[in-house]
N, C-alpha and C positions, 0 to 999 in steps of 0.2 A: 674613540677606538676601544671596543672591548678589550677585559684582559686578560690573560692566560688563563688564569685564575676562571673567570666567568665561561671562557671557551668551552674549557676540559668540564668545567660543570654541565654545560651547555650539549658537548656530545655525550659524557656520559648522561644523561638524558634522553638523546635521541635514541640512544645503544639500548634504552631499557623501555624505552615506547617499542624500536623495530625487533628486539628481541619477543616482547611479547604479543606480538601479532604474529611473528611466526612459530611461537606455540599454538596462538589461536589455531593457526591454518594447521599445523602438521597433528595438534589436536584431533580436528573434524578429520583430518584424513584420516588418521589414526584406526576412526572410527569405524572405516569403509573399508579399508585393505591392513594389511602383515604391517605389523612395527616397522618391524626391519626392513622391508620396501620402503615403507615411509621418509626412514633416515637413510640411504643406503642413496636413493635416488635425492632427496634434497639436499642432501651434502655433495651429491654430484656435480648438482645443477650451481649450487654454492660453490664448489670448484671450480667450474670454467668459468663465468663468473667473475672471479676472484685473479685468475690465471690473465683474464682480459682487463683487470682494470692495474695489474701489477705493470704489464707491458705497455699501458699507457702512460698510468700516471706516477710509477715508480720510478725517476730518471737513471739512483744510486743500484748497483750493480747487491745483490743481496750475502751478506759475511755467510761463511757455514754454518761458523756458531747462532749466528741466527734462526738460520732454518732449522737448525739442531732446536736449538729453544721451542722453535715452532713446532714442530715433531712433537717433541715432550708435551706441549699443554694440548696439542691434537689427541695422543693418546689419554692423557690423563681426564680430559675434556669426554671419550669416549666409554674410558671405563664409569666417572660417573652417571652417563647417562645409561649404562646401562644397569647398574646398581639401584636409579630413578625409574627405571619401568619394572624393572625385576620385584623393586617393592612394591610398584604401583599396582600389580599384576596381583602383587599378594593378598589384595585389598587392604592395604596399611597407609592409605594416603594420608590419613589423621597424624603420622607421626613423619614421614618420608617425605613430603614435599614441605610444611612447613620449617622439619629439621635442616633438610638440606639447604634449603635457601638460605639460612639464617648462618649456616655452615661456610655456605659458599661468600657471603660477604663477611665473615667475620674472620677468615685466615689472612684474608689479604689487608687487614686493619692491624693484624695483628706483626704482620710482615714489613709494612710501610713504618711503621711504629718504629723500627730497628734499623731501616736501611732510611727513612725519609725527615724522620722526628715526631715527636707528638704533637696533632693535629691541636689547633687552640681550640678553645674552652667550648664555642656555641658549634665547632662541625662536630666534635664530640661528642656533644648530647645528640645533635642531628645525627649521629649514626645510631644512635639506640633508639631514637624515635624510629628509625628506617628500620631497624631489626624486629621491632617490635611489630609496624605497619607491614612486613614480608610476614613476618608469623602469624597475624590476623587475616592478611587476604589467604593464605596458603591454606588455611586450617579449615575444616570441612564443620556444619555445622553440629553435627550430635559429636560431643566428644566420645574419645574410645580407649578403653584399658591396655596399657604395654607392657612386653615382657621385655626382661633385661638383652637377651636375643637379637630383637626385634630393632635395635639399636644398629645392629650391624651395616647394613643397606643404606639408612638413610645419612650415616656416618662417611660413610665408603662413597656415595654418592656427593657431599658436601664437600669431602675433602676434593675429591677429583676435580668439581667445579670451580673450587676454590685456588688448585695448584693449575689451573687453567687460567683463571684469570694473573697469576703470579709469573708461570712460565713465559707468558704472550706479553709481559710486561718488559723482562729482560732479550725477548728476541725482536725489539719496533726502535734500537735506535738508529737505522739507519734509512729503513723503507718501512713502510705500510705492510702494503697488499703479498709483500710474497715472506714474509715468517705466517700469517693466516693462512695463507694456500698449503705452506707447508705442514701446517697443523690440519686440517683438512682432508690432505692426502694420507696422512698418518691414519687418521679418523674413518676415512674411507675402507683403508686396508683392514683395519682390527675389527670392525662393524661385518663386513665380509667375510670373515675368516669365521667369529662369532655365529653368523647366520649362518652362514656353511655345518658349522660344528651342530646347530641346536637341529639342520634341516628346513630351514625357515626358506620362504621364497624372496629372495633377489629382488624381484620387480615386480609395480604393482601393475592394475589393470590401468589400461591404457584411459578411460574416462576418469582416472581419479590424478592423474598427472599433472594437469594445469595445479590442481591446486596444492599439491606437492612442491610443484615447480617455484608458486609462490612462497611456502614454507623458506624452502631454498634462496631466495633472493633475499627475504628478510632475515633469516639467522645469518647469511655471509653480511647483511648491510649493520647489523647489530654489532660484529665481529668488527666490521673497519670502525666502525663510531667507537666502541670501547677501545680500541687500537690508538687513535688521535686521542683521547681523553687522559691517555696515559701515558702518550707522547709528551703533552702538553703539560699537565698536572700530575694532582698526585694520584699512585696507585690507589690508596685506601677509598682518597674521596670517588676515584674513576667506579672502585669495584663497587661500593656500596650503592653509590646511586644506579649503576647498572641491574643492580638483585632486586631493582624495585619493579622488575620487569610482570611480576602477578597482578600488578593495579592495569597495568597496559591490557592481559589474556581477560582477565575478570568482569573489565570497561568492556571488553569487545564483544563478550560472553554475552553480557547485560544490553549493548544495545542492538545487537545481532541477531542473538537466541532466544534474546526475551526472559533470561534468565533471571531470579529473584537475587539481589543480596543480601544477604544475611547480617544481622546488628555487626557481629565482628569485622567482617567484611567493611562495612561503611568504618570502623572504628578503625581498621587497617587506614582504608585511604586518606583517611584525616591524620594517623600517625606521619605516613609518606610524604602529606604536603607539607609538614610542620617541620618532616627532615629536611626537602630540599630549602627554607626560606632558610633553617639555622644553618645548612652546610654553604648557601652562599653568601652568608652574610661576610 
């Protein structure tokens, strides 16, 4: 029988495969229609969803404070991501998505550290290999000059994803699927409000839907895999393995698109696998 220990490795793993397949998809959507359709309609579709497999297979009835928790990392989860396109937009991805990722697993290392203990010796180093392997796939190849400014976004972004994975940890002790729904719906709402505010349209065109729709199914199935990973085990180890989610978009990039990778890139996914062998040891 597996153990706890190898489980919670085991889905956060999964959570950071389906996480990055559903950038892949919401990515190429990305592409074709409004941001804001993009997430607006995949977080929908991630919501019911989410709502259906609560009423299945959640039997315990859900605390407030739960849903409260879940709220919190929904919004916070929301504000980073828009902090992550707002700089993506800026053309600062050289600094904004390798920052943020490395941001977003390294709060909740930092968090588990205080509320769980310190991780022993070999998942330790396997978090710095993992940090370092997010900061190589994320990082674009021509390096690029930063102003002290410029720090803002992808700062703002990290942390949000970071108090996202911390919030959804404190709201899973008693069900799954509904503190996620609940962060969701939160998500839903402030994404809306935001689009409303900038003028941006609601909904995409009806041919780009399916594969929105899948966006949507993978970022809710990423959400319950990190949710059981940290039921199970520990925050720090659930969250880190989960930021490895750029080797999953990158893989997909590469044998999808035909895309090239880049030295760093390959020196990334060798970082990633050196993390998970030392974090399961």
């Amino acid at each position: 029988m597996f153990s706890s220990e190898l489980t919670s490795i085991t889905f956060g793993l999964l959570s950071a495969i389906v996480w990055g397949a559903g950038d892949f998809s919401g990515g190429l959507a990305s592409k074709r229609t409004g941001v804001y359709a993009v997430i607006i309609t995949s977080q929908l579709v991630g919501l019911f969803l989410l709502l259906g497999l609560a009423l299945v297979f959640d039997k315990a009835q859900p605390l407030p404070g739960d849903l409260a928790w879940g709220a919190a990392a929904g919004a916070a989860g929301a504000v980073g991501l828009l902090a992550l396109y707002r700089g993506l937009a800026s053309g600062r991805m050289g600094l904004i998505a390798p920052l943020s990722a490395v941001l977003a697993a390294a709060l909740p290392v930092m968090v588990g550290a205080f509320t769980q203990g310190i991780p022993d010796l070999a998942q330790f180093i396997g978090f710095g290999f993992a940090l370092v392997g997010v900061w190589l796939l994320s990082r674009p190849e021509r390096a690029l000059d930063f102003r002290l400014n410029e720090f803002i976004l992808p700062v703002v972004a990290g942390v949000g994803f970071g108090l996202f994975f911390i919030f959804i940890d404190n709201a899973n002790e008693r069900t799954v699927f509904w503190p996620i729904m609940a962060a969701r719906v939160a998500s839903v709402i402030l994404m809306t409000l935001t689009a409303r505010a900038n003028g941006q349209p609601l909904w995409p065109e009806r041919a780009h839907v399916p594969l929105i729709a899948l966006a949507g199914v993978l970022d809710a199935g990423g959400n319950a895999f990190f949710t059981i990973a940290t039921q199970i085990g520990r925050l720090d180890v659930a969250s880190v393995l989960s930021s490895l989610y750029p080797a999953s978009t990158v893989a997909l990039a590469w044998m999808i698109l035909k895309e090239r990778l880049t030295r760093p890139q390959w020196l990334g996914v060798a970082a990633a696998l050196i993390a998970i062998v030392l974090i399961a040891l």
